[in-house]
C-alpha positions in Angstrom: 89.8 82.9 71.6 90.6 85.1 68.7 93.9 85.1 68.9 94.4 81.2 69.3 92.4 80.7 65.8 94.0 79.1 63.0 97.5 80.2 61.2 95.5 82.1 58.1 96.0 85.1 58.0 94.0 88.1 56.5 95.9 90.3 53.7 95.4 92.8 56.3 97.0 91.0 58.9 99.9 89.9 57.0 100.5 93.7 56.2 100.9 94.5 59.5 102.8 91.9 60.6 105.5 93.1 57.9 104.7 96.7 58.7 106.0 95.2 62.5 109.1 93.6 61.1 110.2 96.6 59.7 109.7 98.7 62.5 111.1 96.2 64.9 114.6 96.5 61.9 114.4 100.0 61.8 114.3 100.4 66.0 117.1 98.7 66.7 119.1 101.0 64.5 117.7 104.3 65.9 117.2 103.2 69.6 119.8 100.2 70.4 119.8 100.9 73.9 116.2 99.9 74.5 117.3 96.3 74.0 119.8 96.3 77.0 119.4 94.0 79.6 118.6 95.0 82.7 120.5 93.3 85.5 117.1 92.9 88.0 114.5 92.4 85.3 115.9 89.5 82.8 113.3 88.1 80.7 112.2 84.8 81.2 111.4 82.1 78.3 107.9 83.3 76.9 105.8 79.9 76.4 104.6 79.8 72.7 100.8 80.0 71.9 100.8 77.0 69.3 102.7 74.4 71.5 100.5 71.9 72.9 102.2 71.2 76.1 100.7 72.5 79.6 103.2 74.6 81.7 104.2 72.4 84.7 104.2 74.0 88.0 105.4 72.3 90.7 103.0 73.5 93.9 105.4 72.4 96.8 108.7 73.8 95.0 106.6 76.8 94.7 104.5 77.1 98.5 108.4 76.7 99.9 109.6 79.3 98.2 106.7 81.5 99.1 106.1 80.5 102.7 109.7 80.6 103.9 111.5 79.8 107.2 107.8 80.6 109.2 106.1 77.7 107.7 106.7 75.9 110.9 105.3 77.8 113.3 102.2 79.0 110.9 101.2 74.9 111.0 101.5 74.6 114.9 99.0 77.2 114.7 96.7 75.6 112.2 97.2 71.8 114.6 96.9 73.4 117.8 93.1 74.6 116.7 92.0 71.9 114.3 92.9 69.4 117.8 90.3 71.2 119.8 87.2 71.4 118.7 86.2 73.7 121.3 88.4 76.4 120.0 86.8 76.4 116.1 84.0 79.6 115.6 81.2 78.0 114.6 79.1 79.7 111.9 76.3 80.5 114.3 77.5 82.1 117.8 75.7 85.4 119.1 78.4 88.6 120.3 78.5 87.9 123.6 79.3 84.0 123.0 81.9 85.2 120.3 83.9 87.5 122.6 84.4 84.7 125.2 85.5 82.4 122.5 87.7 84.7 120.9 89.6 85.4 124.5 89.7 81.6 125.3 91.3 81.2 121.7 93.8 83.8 122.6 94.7 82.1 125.9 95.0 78.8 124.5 96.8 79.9 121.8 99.9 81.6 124.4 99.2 79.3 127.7 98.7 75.8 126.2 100.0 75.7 122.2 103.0 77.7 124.0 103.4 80.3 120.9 104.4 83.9 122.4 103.5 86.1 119.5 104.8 89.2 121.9 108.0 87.8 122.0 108.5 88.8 118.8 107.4 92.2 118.0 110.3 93.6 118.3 112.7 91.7 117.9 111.8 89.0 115.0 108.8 91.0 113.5 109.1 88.3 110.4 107.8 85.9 112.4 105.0 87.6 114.4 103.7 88.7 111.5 103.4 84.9 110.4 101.7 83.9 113.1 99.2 86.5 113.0 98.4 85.7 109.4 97.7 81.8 110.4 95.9 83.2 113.3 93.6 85.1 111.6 92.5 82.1 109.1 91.4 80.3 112.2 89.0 83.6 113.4 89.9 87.2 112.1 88.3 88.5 115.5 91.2 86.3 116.7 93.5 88.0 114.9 92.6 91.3 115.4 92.2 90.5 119.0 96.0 89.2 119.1 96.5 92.3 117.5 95.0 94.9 120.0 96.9 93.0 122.7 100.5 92.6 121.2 100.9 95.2 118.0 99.0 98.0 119.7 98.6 98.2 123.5 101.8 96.0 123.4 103.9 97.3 121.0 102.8 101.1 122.5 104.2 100.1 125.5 107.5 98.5 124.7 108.0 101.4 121.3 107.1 104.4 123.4 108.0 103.9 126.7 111.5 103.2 127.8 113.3 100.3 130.0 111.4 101.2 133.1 107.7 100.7 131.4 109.3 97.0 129.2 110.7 95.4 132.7 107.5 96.1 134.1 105.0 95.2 131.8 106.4 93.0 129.2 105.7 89.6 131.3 102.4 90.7 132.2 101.8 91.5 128.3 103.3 88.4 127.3 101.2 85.8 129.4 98.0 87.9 128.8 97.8 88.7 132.6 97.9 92.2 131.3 95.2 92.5 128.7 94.7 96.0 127.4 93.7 98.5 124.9 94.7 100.9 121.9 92.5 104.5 123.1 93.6 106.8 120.4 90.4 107.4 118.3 87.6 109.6 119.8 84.0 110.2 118.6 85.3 112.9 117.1 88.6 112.3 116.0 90.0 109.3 114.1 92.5 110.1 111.2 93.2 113.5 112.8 95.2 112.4 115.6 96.4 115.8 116.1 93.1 117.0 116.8 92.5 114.7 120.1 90.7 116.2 123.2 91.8 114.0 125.6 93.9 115.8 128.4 96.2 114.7 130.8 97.3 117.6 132.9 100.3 117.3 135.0 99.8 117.8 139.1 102.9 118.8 140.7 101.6 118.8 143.9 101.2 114.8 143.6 103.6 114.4 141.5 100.4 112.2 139.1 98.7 113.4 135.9 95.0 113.7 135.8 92.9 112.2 132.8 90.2 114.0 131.5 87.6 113.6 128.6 86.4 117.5 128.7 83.7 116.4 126.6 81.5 114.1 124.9 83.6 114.2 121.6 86.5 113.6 123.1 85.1 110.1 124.2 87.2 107.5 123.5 85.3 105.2 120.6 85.8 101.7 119.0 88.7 101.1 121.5 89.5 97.2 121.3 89.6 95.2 124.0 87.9 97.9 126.2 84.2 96.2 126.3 85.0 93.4 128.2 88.6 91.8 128.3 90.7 94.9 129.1 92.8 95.9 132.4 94.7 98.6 131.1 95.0 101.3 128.7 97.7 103.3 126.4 95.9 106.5 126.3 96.7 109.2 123.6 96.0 112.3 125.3 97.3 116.3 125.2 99.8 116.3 127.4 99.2 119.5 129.6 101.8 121.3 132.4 101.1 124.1 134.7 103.4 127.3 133.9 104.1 130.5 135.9 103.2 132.8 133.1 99.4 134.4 132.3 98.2 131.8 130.1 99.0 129.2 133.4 99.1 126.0 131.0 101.3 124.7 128.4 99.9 122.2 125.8 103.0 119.8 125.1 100.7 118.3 122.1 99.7 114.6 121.9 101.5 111.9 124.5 100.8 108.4 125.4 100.1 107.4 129.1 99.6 104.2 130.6 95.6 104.1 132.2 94.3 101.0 134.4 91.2 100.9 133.6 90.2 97.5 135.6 91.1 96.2 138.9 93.4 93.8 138.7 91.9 91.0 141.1 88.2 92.0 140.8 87.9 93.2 137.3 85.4 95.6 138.2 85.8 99.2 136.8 88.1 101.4 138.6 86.6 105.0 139.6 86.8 107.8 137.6 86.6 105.5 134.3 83.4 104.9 132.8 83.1 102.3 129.9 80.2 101.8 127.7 79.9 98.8 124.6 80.0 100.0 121.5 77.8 96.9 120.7 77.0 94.1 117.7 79.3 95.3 114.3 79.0 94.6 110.9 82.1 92.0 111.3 84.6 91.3 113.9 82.4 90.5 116.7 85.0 88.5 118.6 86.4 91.8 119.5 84.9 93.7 122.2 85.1 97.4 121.3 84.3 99.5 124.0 83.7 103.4 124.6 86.3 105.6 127.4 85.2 108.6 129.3 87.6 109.2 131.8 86.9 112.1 134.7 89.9 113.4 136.9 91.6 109.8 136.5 94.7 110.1 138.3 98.1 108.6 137.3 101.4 108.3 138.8 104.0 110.4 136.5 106.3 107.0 135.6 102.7 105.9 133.3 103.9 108.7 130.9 105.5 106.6 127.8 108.4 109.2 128.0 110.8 107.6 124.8 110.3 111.0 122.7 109.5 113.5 125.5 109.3 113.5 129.4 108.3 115.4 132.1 110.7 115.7 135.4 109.5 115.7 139.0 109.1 119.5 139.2 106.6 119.9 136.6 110.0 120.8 133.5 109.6 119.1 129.8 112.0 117.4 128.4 112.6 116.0 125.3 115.3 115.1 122.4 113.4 116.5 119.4 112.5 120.2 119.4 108.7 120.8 118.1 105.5 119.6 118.7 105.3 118.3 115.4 108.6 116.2 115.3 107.7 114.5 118.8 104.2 113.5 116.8 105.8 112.5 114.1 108.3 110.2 115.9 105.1 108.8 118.1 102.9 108.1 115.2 106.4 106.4 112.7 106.6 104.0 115.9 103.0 102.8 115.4 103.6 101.4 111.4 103.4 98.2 112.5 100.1 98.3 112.8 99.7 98.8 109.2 102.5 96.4 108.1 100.0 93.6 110.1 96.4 94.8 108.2 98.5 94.6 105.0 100.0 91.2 105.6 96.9 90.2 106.9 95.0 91.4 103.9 97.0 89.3 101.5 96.2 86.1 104.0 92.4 87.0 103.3 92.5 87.0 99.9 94.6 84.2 99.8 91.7 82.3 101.6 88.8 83.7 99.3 90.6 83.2 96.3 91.7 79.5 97.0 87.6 79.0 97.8 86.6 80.6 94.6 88.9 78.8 92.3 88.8 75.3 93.9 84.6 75.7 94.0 85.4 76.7 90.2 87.4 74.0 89.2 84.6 71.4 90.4 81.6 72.9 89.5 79.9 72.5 86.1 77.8 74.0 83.7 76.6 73.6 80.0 78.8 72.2 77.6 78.9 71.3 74.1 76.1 69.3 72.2 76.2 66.0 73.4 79.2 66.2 75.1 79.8 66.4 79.3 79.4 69.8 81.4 82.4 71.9 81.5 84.2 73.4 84.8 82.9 77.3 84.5 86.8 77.5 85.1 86.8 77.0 81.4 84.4 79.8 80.5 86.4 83.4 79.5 83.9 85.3 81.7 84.9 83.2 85.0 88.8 83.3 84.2 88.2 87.3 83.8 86.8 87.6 87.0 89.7 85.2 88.9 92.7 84.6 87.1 93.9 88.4 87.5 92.7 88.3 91.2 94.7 85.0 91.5 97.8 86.9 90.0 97.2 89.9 92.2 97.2 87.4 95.2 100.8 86.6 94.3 101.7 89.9 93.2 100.4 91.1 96.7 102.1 88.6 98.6 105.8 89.3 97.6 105.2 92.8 98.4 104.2 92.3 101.7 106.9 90.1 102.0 109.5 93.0 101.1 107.5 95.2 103.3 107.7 92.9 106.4 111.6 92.8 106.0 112.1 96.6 105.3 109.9 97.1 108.8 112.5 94.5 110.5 115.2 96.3 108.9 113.6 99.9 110.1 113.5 98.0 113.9 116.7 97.6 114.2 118.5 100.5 112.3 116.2 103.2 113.2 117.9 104.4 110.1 116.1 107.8 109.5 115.8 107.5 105.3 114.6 104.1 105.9 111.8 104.6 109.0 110.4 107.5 106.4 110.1 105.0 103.5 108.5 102.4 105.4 106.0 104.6 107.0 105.1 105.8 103.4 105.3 102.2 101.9 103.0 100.8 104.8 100.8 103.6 104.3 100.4 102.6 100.4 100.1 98.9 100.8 97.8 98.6 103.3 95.3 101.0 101.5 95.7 99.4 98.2 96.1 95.7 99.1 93.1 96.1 101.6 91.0 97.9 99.1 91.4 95.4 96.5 90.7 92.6 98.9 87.5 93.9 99.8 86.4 94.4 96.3 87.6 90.7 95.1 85.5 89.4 98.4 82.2 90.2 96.7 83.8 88.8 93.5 84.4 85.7 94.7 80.9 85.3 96.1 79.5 86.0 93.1 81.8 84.1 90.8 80.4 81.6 93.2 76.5 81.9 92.5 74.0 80.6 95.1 76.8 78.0 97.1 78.8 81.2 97.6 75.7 82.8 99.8 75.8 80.0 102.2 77.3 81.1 105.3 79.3 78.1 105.6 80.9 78.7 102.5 82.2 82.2 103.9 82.3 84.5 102.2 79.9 86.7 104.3 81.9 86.5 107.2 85.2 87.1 105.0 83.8 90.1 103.5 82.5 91.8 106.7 85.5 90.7 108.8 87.9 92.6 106.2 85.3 95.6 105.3 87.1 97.5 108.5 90.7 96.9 107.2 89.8 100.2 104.9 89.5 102.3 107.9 91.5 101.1 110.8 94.6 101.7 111.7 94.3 104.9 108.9 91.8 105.1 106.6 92.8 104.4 103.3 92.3 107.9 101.6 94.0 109.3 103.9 96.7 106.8 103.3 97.1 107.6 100.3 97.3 111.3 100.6 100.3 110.9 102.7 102.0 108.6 99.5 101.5 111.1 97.6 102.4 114.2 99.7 105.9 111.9 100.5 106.3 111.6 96.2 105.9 115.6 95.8 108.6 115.9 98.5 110.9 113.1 96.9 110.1 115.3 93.8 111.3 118.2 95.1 114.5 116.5 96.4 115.4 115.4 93.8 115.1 119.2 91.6 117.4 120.2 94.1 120.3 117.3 94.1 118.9 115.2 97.2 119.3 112.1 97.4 116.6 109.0 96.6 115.9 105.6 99.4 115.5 102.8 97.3 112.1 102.6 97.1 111.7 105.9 95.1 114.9 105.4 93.1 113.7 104.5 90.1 111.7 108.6 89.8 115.2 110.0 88.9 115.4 107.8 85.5 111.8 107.4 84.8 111.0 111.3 85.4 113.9 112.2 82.8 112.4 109.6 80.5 108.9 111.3 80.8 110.3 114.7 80.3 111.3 113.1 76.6 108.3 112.4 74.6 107.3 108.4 74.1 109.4 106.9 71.4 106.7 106.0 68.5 108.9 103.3 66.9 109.0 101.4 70.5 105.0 102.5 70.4 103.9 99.9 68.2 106.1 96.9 69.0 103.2 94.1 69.8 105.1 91.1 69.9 104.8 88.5 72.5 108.4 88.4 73.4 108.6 92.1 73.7 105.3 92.5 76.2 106.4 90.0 78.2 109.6 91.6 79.1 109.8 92.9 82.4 111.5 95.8 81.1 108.5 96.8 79.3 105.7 96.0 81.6 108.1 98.3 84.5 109.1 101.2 82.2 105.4 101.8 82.0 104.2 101.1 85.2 107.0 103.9 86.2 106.4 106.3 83.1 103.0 106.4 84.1 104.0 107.5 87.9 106.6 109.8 87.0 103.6 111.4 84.4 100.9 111.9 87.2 103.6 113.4 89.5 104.8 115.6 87.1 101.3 116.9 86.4 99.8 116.9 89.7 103.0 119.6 90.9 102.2 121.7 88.3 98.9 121.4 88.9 99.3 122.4 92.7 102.2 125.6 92.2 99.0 126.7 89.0 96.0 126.6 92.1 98.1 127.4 95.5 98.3 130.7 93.8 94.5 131.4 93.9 93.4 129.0 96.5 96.3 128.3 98.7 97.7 125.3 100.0 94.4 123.0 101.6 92.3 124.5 98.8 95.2 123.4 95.5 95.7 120.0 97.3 91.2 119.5 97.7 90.9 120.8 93.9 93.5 118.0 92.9 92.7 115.3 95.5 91.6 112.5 92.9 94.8 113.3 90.8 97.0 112.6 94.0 95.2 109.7 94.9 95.5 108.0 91.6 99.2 109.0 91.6 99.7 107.6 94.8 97.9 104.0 93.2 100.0 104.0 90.6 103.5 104.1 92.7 102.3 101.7 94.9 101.7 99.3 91.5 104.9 100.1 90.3 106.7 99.0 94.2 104.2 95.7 93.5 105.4 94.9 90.2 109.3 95.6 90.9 109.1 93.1 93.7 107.1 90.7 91.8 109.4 90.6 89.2 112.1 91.0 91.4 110.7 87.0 93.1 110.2 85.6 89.7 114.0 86.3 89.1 115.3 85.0 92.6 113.1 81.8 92.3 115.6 78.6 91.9 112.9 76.0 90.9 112.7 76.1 86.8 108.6 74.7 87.3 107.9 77.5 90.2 109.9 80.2 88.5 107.5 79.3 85.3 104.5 79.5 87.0 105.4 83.0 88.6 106.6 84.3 85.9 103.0 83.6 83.6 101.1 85.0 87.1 103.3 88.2 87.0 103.1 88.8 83.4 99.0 88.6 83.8 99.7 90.8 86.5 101.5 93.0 84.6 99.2 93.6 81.4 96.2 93.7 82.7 96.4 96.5 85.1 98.3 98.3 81.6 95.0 97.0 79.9 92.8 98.7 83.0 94.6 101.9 82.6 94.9 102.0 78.6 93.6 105.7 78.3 96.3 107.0 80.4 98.7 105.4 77.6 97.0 106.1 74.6 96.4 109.8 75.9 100.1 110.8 75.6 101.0 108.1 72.5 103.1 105.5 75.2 101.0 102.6 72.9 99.9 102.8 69.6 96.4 101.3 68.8 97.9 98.3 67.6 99.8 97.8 70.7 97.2 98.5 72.9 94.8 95.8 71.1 98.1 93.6 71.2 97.9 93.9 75.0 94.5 92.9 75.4 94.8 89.7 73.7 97.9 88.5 75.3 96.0 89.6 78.9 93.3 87.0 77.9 95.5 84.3 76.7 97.4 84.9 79.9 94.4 84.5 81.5 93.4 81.2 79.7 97.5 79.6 80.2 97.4 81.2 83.9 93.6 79.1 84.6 95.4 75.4 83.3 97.7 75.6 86.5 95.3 77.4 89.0 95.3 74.6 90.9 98.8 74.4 91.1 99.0 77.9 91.9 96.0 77.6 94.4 97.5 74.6 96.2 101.3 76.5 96.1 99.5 78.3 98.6 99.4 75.5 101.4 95.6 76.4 102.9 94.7 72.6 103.7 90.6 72.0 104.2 90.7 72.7 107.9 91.7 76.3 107.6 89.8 77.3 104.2 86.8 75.5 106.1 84.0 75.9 103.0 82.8 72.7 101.7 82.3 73.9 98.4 86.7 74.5 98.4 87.1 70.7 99.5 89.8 68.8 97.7 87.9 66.1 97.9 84.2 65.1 97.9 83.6 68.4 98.4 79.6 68.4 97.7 79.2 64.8 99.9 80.9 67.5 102.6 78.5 70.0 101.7 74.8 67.9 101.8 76.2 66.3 105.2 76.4 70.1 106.5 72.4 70.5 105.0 72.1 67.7 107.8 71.5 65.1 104.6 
């Protein structure tokens, strides 16, 4: 690498270098509060270029710290499968075959392994949020599947319905004598849950409600669970009553109803429901997704999920919040764990792909000096490029999940009002970010590993079309993304007129006044090592760059709302509230990042994060280096500065990626690819050629 070459240096150099000093002298006369610690970001020991010495990372210090007090129960998971044979996918299985496995999985997981995942939805989401991560490295049908049954038709059922619906259901749930379904998207409808055609029109008379699907769009589509497996189903429907005046209905908006859908002995169809297979997928076809029509279905009134609203005997509605819109809201803030799961999940895949990548990397070789052995193509610059940042994103990613899993717990118990609306926003963010990323770093793992990473067995087809439907489910990811960034223009606004900030989008009120005064050009074109390297730094302009893009993108809005109105200023400015809604979520990733490198007791572990975050760090600075150089945040010579250190970074960052790799605790019978063996890893892979 250029900047490991010799110490020579160019007459040019060496004026620059004093042209640094100077400024660095001069700065700390004009500017000494720039050099104040911060009490949450200290800067850890920079490791020099010159020294000889490889950084020493110890991997089970580290996986500890990382895996936490659910390490336990995530390895009975991975025993209970690896001891039956009969449980493990194989890599050829048709969708019929696959469906059938994935519910005996599911059974043995709960009725023989004894692990309850539903038991802890609600009350120790921590842990069920483990379990489905080691679940879905055995099968992500599996997990999904374990995810229709306790986060969705589950957790609908015990967070929308009240004690009469959880004494009633949960043991049924629980045991999987209960199996049911999520029906909330229709043909026509998906992200626009407000525009569902579903009815379910209250009959006083009978004191039931009658389902309806008044038409083929209002079909319920790609409902989990539905196919094949399910007796029952939450159905999201417009809740309609009968009124005395001349319009004779009232639409109440959407509501939730319990719908059996099966008989309970004979598992045939009951009448009135009609359900058709959506059929083979591109991934996930362990999970039978099924289509619902449903014609003059009758109910009893109790299979209304009546937390946020109900309807009394005589046909009145009651409920504690007073619009349509609130009640929706209050539905739909219950249902974030959904998203808190894909995201968690997410980070589990990537985890997987990355450990495959980098462990088929470290063994294979190619080319090499004259005369000399084969190198690992670890070694070459162009392979580190592609990994080492993904292997730092992985950890990056991971923390954040973390934080997000315990602000969710916190949010279930509280129902603390500031703190359910920052979750919903911050599971809205991760889960389109993390799962975008993951999909893109699936295809470049398969290429980083030629030929041996288009084998089936070696996974990463499966990987990559398993995940592909993260994007969309459970809220596609551009809409996601909107909703980040129409919560950060009303965080904005609160904050212009005196409100107050939830932590998560604390840090706008110093960073917007810093952005408001123009870039400091002495701190500009400070390059060295110690300086770039300081979290300080690397989080001032993750946030400086947020607090710019919401700054422009209101003014931007109040400019076209005036000619186009509302919808049309928010379509002409989509891409710039998208990329502002990318850029907090990086900012959340690096705070908690640096946030674990600081909290990290081991010396080795904390040594190893801190070189992982700091690649982190710089290279998505280095990816976004226009937006910088645009308004003068870097000079030229610091933005050339940053692009060397992100390839050294990358170079220090591949001598312990197997450290970091094995810190991750994925042992051979859960990554499952021969080529990722940690030990005669190509004798593995000829055996599977039948050789």
């Amino acid at each position: 690498m250029e900047s490991r070459r010799g110490n020579q240096m160019t007459e040019e150099e060496f004026s620059d270098l004093a042209a640094a000093r100077r400024i660095q002298r001069l700065s700390s006369h004009i500017s000494p509060a720039l050099t104040a610690e911060v009490p949450l970001v200290q800067t850890e020991a920079c490791s020099s270029r010159t020294g000889n010495k490889k950084l020493e990372v110890n991997s089970q210090a580290l996986s500890v710290y990382m895996r936490g007090k659910h390490m336990d129960v995530q390895e009975k998971v991975y025993e209970f499968y690896n001891s039956r044979p009969d449980l493990q996918t194989p890599i050829e299985i048709s969708k019929d075959d696959h469906r059938e496995l994935c519910m005996r999985q599911l059974l043995g997981l709960v009725r023989e392994a004894g692990v309850r995942p539903f038991r802890y939805v609600a009350d120790d989401p921590e842990k069920y949020f483990a379990i489905m991560e080691a679940v879905g490295s055995v099968d992500m049908s599996l997990g999904i599947k374990l995810g229709v049954q306790y986060s969705l038709w589950g957790g609908s059922v015990i967070n929308l319905g009240t004690k009469k619906h959880r004494d009633k259901y949960f043991e049924g749930i629980d045991n999987l004598d209960y199996t049911g379904c999520f029906a909330m998207t229709e043909l026509h409808h998906g992200s626009n849950v407000q525009g569902l055609q579903t009815t379910a029109t209250f009959d006083p008379i009978t004191d039931e409600f009658v389902v309806d699907t008044p038409n083929d769009g209002a079909i319920k589509w790609w409902i989990g669970n539905a196919a094949v497996h399910g007796k029952f189903a939450t159905v999201f429907a417009r809740l309609i009553l009968p009124t005395h005046d001349s319009k004779g209905v009232s639409d109440m908006g959407v509501h939730a109803f319990i719908v059996p859908i099966r008989d309970m002995k004979t598992h045939q169809t009951l009448p009135g429901v009609e359900i058709q297979d959506c059929g083979h997928k591109v991934g996930l076809n362990g999970v039978d997704n099924g289509a619902l029509r449903f014609r003059s279905v009758r109910i009893p009134r109790d299979n209304l999920l009546n937390r946020f609203g109900d309807v009394s005997r005589d046909g009145k509605y009651t409920s504690s919040l007073p619009t349509i819109n609130k009640r929706f809201g209050a539905t739909l803030g219950e249902l974030v764990g959904g998203r808190v799961g894909l995201a968690y999940a997410s980070v589990g895949v990537l985890k997987i792909s990355a450990t495959i990548a980098i462990r088929y990397s470290l063994l294979r070789q190619q080319f090499g000096p004259p005369k000399q052995p084969e190198v690992s193509i670890l070694d070459y610059q162009s392979q580190q490029h592609k990994l080492m940042p993904m292997l730092a994103s992985t950890y990056a990613y991971h923390f954040a999940t973390v934080y997000l899993v315990e602000k969710y717990a916190e949010m279930k118990k509280t129902q603390e009002e500031q703190l359910v609306a920052d979750v919903h926003a911050l599971s809205a963010g991760l889960k389109s970010y993390i799962t975008s990323y993951t999909a893109k770093s699936l295809s470049v793992c398969r290429e980083a590993c030629g030929g041996h990473g288009y084998a089936a067995v070696n996974r990463f087809g499966s990987l990559r079309n398993d995940h592909d439907i993260f994007q969309t489910f459970e809220g596609d990811n551009t809409v996601l993304l909107q909703q980040v960034a129409a919560d950060l223009l009303k965080r904005y606004k609160e904050k212009f007129q005196g409100g107050t900030l939830t932590a998560t989008w604390s840090y706008l009120r110093e960073s917007m006044n810093a952005y408001l005064s123009q870039p400091n050009p002495v701190t500009a074109r400070w390059e060295g090592e110690d300086h770039l390297r300081d979290p300080k730094f690397q989080l001032d302009a993750f946030r400086y760059r947020t607090s710019r893009l919401l700054q422009s993108v209101a003014m931007r809005l109040t400019k076209h709302t005036k000619t186009l109105g509302p919808f049309g200023a928010w379509n002409r400015c989509l891409n710039h509230l998208l990329t502002l809604a990318e850029s907090h979520i990086e900012s959340v990733i690096l705070a908690k990042f640096i946030e674990a490198v600081r909290k990290c007791r081991d010396p080795s572990a904390r040594a190893g994060l801190k070189l992982a975050c700091d690649l982190y760090a710089l290279d998505r600075i280095w990816k976004d280096i226009g937006t910088y150089r645009n308004v003068d945040y870097v000079a030229p010579n610091k933005a050339k500065a940053i692009h060397k250190l992100s390839e050294y970074l990358c170079f220090q960052v591949r001598n312990v990626a197997k450290e970091l790799v094995d810190a991750f605790d994925l042992p051979d019978h859960v990554t499952r690819a021969p080529i990722a063996m940690q030990s005669d890893a190509y004798a593995q892979y000829t055996q599977v050629a039948g050789f």
